[in-house]
C-alpha positions as CSV (number, residue, x, y, z in Angstrom):
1,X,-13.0,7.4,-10.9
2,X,-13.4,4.1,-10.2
3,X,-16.3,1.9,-12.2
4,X,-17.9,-1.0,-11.8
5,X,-16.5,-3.9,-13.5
6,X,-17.7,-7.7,-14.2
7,X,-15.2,-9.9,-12.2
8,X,-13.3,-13.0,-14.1
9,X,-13.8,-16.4,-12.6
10,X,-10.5,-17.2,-12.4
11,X,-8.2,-16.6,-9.7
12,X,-5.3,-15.5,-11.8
13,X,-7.6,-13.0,-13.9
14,X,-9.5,-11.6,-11.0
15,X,-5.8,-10.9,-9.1
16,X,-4.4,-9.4,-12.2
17,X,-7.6,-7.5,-12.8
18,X,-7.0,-6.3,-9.5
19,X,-3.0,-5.4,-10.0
20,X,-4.0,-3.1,-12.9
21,X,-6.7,-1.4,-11.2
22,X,-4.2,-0.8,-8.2
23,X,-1.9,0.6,-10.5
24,X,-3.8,3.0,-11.6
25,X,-5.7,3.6,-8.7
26,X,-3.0,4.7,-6.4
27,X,0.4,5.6,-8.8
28,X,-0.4,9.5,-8.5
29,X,-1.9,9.8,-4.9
30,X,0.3,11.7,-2.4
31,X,-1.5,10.9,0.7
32,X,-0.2,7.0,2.7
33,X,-3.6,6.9,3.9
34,X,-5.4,7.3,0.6
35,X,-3.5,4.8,-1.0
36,X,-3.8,2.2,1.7
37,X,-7.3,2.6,2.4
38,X,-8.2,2.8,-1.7
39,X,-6.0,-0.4,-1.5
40,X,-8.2,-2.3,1.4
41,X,-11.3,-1.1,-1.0
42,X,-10.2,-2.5,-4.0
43,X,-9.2,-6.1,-2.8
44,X,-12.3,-6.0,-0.6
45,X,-14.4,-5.8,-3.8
46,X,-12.7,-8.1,-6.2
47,X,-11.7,-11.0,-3.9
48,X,-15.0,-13.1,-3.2
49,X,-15.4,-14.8,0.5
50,X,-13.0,-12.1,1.9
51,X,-14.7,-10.6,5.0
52,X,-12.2,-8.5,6.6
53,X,-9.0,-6.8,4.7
54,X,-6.8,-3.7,5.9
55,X,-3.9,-2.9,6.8
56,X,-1.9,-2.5,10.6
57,X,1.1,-0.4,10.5
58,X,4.4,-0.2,12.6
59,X,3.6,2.4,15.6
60,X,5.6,2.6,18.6
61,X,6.7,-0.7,18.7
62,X,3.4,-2.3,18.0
63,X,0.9,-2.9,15.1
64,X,-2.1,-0.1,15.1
65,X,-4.6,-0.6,12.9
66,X,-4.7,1.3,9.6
67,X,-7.3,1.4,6.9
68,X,-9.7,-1.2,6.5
69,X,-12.6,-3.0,5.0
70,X,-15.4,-4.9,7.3
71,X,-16.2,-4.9,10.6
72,X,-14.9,-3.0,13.6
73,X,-11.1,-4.6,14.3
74,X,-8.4,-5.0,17.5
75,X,-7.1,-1.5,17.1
76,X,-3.5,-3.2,18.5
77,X,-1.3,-5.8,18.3
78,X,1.9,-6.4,20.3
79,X,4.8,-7.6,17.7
80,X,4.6,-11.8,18.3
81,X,1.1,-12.1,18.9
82,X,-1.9,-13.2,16.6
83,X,-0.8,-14.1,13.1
84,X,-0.6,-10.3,12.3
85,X,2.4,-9.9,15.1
86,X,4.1,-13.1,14.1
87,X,4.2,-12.3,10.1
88,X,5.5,-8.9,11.2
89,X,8.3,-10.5,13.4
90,X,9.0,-13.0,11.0
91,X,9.1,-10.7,7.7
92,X,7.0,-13.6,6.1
93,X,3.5,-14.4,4.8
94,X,1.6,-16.6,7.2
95,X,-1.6,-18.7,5.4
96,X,-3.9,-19.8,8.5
97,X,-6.5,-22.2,6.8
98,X,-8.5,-22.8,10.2
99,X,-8.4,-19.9,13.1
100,X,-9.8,-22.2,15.7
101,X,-6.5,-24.5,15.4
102,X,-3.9,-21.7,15.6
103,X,-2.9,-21.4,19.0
104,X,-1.7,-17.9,18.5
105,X,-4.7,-16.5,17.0
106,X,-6.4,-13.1,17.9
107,X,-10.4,-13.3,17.3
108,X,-11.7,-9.9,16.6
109,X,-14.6,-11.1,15.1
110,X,-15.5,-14.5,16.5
111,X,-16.6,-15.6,12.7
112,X,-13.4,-15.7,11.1
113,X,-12.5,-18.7,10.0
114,X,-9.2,-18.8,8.0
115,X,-6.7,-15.5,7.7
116,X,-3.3,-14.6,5.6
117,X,-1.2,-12.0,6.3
118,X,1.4,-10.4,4.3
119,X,4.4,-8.4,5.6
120,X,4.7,-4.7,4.5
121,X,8.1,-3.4,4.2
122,X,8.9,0.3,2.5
123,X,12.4,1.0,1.7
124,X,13.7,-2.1,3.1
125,X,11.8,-1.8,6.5
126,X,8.9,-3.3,8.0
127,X,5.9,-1.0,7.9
128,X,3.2,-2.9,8.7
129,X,1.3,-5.9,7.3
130,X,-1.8,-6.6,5.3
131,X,-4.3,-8.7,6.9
132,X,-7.4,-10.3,5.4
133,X,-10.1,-12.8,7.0
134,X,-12.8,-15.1,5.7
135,X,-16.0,-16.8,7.0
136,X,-14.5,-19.4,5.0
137,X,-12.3,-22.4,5.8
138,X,-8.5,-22.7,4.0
139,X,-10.1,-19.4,2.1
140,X,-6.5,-18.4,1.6
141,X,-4.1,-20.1,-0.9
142,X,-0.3,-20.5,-2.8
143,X,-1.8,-18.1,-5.1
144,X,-3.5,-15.5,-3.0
145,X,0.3,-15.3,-1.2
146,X,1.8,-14.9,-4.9
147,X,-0.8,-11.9,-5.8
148,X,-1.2,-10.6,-2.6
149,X,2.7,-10.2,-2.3
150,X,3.2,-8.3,-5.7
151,X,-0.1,-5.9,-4.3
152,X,2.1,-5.0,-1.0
153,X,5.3,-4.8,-3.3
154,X,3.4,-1.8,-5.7
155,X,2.1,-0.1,-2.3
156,X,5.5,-0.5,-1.2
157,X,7.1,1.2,-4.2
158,X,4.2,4.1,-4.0
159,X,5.1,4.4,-0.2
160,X,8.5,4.6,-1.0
161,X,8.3,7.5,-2.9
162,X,6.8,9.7,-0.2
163,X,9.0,9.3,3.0
């Protein structure tokens, strides 16, 4: 059971705050969806100015959208388009501080402002990526990549462990 907590002010504290609860949140589910949507929640309620966070996974040769946190979303993305499509063809995170000068940028919700998107591999094969959006301008930072990479690692081991 998951309670309420007071949130750090620090970056670092809030995202290792968040790692712990992860851990123990997910480490003995046996159901992918469970553990990726609990995972959406969770970041979704410690990361402040985050209005949009889930997860699009791998599907016939496109991205289909998973669990998520926020308003309705683009339920697909071909591999190559919108940041989500080009971090997934490129295996690499992809930090968009202003939407509106991306020229490869999807709008699902016309208010998004900046984005990062993290690649999701499970046993050493892309599975999807984890996307989240803010209302906010260069929202996304060096350190949110650092954290946010270790969070898709630990769903990646958990994954890993069920297929």
């Amino acid at each position: 059971m998951f309670k309420k907590i007071s949130l750090p002010t620090s970056k670092k504290e809030t995202y290792e705050l968040l790692i712990t609860s992860l851990k123990e949140l997910i480490s003995n589910d046996d159901c992918i969806m469970s553990i990726l949507a609990n995972t959406t929640s969770l970041i979704k309620y410690f990361l402040k100015g985050v209005s949009w966070v889930g997860f699009y996974l791998y599907v016939d040769n496109r991205l289909k959208l998973g669990p998520f946190q926020g308003l309705p979303a683009c339920t697909t993305i071909e591999i190559g388009r919108g940041v989500c499509g080009s971090a997934f063809e490129k295996e690499q995170t992809i930090i968009v501080k202003d939407v509106r000068k991306h020229t490869n940028h999807i709008a699902c919700d016309a208010d998004t402002k900046s984005e990062i998107v993290v690649p999701l591999k499970v046993n050493n094969k892309m599975y999807g990526v984890l996307d989240l959006d803010s209302y906010q301008l260069a929202r996304f930072t060096k350190t949110d990549q650092y954290y946010l990479e270790i969070v898709c690692n630990i769903v990646s081991q958990i994954l890993s462990t069920l297929m």
